[in-house]
C-alpha positions as CSV (number, residue, x, y, z in Angstrom):
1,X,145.8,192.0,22.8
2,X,144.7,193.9,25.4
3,X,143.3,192.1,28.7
4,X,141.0,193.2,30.9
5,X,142.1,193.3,35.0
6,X,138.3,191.9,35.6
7,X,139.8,189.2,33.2
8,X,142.7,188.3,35.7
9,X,140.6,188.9,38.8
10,X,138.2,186.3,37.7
11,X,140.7,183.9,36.5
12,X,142.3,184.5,39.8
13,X,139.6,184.1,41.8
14,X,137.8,181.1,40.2
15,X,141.3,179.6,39.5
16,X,140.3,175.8,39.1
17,X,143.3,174.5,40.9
18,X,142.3,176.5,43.8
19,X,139.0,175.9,44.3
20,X,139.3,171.8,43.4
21,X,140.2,170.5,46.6
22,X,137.7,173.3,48.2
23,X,134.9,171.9,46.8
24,X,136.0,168.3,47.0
25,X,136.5,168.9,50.6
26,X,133.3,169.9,51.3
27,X,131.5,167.2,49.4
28,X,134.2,164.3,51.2
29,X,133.0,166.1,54.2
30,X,129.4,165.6,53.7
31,X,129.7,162.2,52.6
32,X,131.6,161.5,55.7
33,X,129.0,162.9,58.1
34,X,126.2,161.3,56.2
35,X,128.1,158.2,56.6
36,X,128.4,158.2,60.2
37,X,125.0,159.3,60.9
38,X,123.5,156.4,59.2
39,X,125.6,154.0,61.4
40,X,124.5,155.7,64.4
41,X,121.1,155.7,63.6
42,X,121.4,151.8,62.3
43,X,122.6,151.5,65.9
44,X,120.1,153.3,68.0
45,X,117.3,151.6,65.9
46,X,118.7,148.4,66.5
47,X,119.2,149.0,69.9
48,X,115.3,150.2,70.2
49,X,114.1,146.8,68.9
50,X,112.2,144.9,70.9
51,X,111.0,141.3,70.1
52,X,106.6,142.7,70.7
53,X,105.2,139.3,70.6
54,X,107.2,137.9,73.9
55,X,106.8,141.0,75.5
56,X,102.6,140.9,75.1
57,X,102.7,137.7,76.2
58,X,104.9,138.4,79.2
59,X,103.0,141.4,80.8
60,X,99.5,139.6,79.6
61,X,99.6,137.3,82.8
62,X,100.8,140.0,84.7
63,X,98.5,142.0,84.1
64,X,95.4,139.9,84.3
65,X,96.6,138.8,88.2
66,X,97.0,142.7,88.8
67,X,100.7,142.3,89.0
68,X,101.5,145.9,87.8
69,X,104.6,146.0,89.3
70,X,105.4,143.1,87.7
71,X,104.1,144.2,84.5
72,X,106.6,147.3,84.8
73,X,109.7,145.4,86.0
74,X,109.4,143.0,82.6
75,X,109.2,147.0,80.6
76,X,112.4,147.6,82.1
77,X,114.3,144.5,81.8
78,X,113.4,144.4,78.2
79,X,113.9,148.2,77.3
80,X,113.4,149.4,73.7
81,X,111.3,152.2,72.7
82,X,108.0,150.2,72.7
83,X,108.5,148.7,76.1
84,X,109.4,152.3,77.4
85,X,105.9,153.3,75.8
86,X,104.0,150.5,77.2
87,X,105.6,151.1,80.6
88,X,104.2,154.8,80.5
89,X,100.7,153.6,80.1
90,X,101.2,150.5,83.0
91,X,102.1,153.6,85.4
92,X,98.9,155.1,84.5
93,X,96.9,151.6,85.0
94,X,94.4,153.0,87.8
95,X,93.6,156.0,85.8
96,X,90.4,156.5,82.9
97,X,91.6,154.9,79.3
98,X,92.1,158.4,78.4
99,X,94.8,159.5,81.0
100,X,96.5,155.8,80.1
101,X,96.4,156.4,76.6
102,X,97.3,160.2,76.8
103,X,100.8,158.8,78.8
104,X,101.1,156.7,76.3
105,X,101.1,159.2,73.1
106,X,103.3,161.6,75.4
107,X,106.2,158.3,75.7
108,X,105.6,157.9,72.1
109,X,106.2,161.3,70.9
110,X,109.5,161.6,73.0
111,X,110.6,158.1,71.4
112,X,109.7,159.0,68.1
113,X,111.5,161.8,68.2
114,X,114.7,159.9,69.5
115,X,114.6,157.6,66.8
116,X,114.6,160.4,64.1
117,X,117.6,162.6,65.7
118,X,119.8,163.8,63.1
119,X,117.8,161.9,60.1
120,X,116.7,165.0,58.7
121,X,120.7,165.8,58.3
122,X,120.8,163.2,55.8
123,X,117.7,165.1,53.8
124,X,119.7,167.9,54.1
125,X,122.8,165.9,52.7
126,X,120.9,164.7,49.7
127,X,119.9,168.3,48.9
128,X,123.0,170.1,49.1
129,X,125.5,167.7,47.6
130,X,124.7,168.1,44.1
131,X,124.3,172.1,44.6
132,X,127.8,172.0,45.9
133,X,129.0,169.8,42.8
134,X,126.9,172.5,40.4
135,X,128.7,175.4,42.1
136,X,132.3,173.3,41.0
137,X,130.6,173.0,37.9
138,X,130.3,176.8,37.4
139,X,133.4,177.7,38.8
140,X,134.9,175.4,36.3
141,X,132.9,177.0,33.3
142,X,133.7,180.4,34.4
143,X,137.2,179.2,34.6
144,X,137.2,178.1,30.8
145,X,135.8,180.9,29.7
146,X,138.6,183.0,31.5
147,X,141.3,181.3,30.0
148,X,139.5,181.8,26.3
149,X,139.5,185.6,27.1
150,X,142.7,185.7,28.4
151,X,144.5,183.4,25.5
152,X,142.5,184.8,22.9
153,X,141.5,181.7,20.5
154,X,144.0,181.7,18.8
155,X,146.8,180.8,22.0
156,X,143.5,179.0,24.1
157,X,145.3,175.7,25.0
158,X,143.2,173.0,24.8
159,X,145.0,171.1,27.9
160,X,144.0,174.4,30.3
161,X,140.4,174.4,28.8
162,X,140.2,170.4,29.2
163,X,141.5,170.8,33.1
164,X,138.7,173.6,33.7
165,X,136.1,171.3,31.9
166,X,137.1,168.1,33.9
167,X,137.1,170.2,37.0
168,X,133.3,170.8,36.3
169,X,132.4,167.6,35.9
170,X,134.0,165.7,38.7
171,X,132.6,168.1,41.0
172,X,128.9,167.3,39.7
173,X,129.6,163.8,39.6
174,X,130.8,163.6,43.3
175,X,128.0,165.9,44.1
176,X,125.9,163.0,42.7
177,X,128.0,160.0,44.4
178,X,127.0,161.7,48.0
179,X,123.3,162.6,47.4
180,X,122.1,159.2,45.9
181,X,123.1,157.1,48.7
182,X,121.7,159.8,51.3
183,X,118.7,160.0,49.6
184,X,118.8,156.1,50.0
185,X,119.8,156.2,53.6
186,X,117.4,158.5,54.7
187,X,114.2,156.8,53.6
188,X,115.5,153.6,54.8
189,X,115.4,155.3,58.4
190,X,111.7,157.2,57.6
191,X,110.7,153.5,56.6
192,X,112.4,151.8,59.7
193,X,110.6,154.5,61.6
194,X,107.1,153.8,60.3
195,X,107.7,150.4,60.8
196,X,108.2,151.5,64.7
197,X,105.2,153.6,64.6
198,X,102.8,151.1,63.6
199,X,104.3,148.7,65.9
200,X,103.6,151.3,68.9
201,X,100.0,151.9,67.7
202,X,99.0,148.9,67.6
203,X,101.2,147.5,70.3
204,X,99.6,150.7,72.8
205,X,96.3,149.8,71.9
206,X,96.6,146.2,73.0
207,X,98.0,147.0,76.2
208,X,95.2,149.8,77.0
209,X,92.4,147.2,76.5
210,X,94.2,144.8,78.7
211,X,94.8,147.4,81.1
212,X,90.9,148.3,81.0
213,X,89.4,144.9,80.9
214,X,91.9,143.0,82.9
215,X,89.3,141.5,84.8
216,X,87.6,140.1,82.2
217,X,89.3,136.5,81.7
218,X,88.7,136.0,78.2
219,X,90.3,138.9,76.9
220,X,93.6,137.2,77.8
221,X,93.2,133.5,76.5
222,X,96.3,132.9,73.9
């Protein structure tokens, strides 16, 4: 039987035992940064927390006896991205609600956007995990079908064919194994986030109206 050289080039080149720990390497590597981005975000959002309640109720005195530096030393002693936020608006206290609340979204933006570093790699992660276990999944396909055209069916060897078949479905499957729990680690930080971002919303608007009616008593009673 005659073979083909494109035969032996593409047996050669898409040669399973080759291209197995490629592949699998790049998906372990994946997994791996995925891995350690979600416990460095889990960090930084933890570290971001702050406890809102006891913080309101810290600068609301404060602020009612026009104690702004006050008000701004509590901010810093109690850090977190909404006491950073509310600390930009306290800076602003003798200017119009607009300038206050304009600091404000400005702080926000640029803490928003520190709590979301390097999420979107995780996106990223759950999208291109199972393309790199599909492309294993060819490569292991085009390898079977090599080895028929090369054998010739009557000397295929079901052991080679098997190998090149297995190759192609571990490679999906591990494809799958990394992009599932990205998928689920990446909207766990979108939802932490959103949780943040409501907190600052309403959190900001509190703090403007005490900064803009301070001197009205009963807009502080607990």
């Amino acid at each position: 039987m005659d073979i083909h050289p494109l035969d032996v080039a593409a047996a050669a080149i898409f040669d399973f035992r080759s291209n197995w720990n490629i592949i699998l390497l790049i998906i372990g590597a994946c997994s791996l940064l995925g891995f350690t981005i979600f416990i460095e975000r889990l960090i930084q959002l933890h570290r971001s927390e702050t406890d809102t309640n006891k913080l309101v109720i810290s600068l609301r005195q404060a602020i009612h006896d026009g104690n702004l530096v006050d008000a701004i030393r509590i901010c810093e002693e109690t850090g977190g991205t909404v006491a950073n936020i509310i600390k930009a608006g306290l800076c602003k206290h003798n200017r119009s609600k607009e300038d206050i609340q304009h600091a404000m979204e400005i702080s926000g933006t640029m803490e928003i956007a520190k709590l979301e570093k390097n999420a979107k790699i995780l996106s990223i992660i759950a999208t291109i995990a199972p393309l790199i276990g599909l492309l294993g999944t060819v490569l292991g396909f085009i390898q079977a079908f090599a080895e028929m055209r090369l054998s010739g069916l009557a000397d295929i060897s079901a052991t080679q064919i098997g190998e090149a078949m297995e190759y192609a479905l571990i490679t999906t499957a591990a494809g799958l194994v990394v992009a599932i729990p990205a998928v689920i680690a990446y909207n766990y930080l979108v939802s932490r986030v959103e949780g943040f971002v409501l907190e600052i919303q309403t959190t900001s608007s509190e703090i403007v109206d005490m900064l803009i009616h301070r001197d009205d008593g009963f807009a502080y009673e607990v």
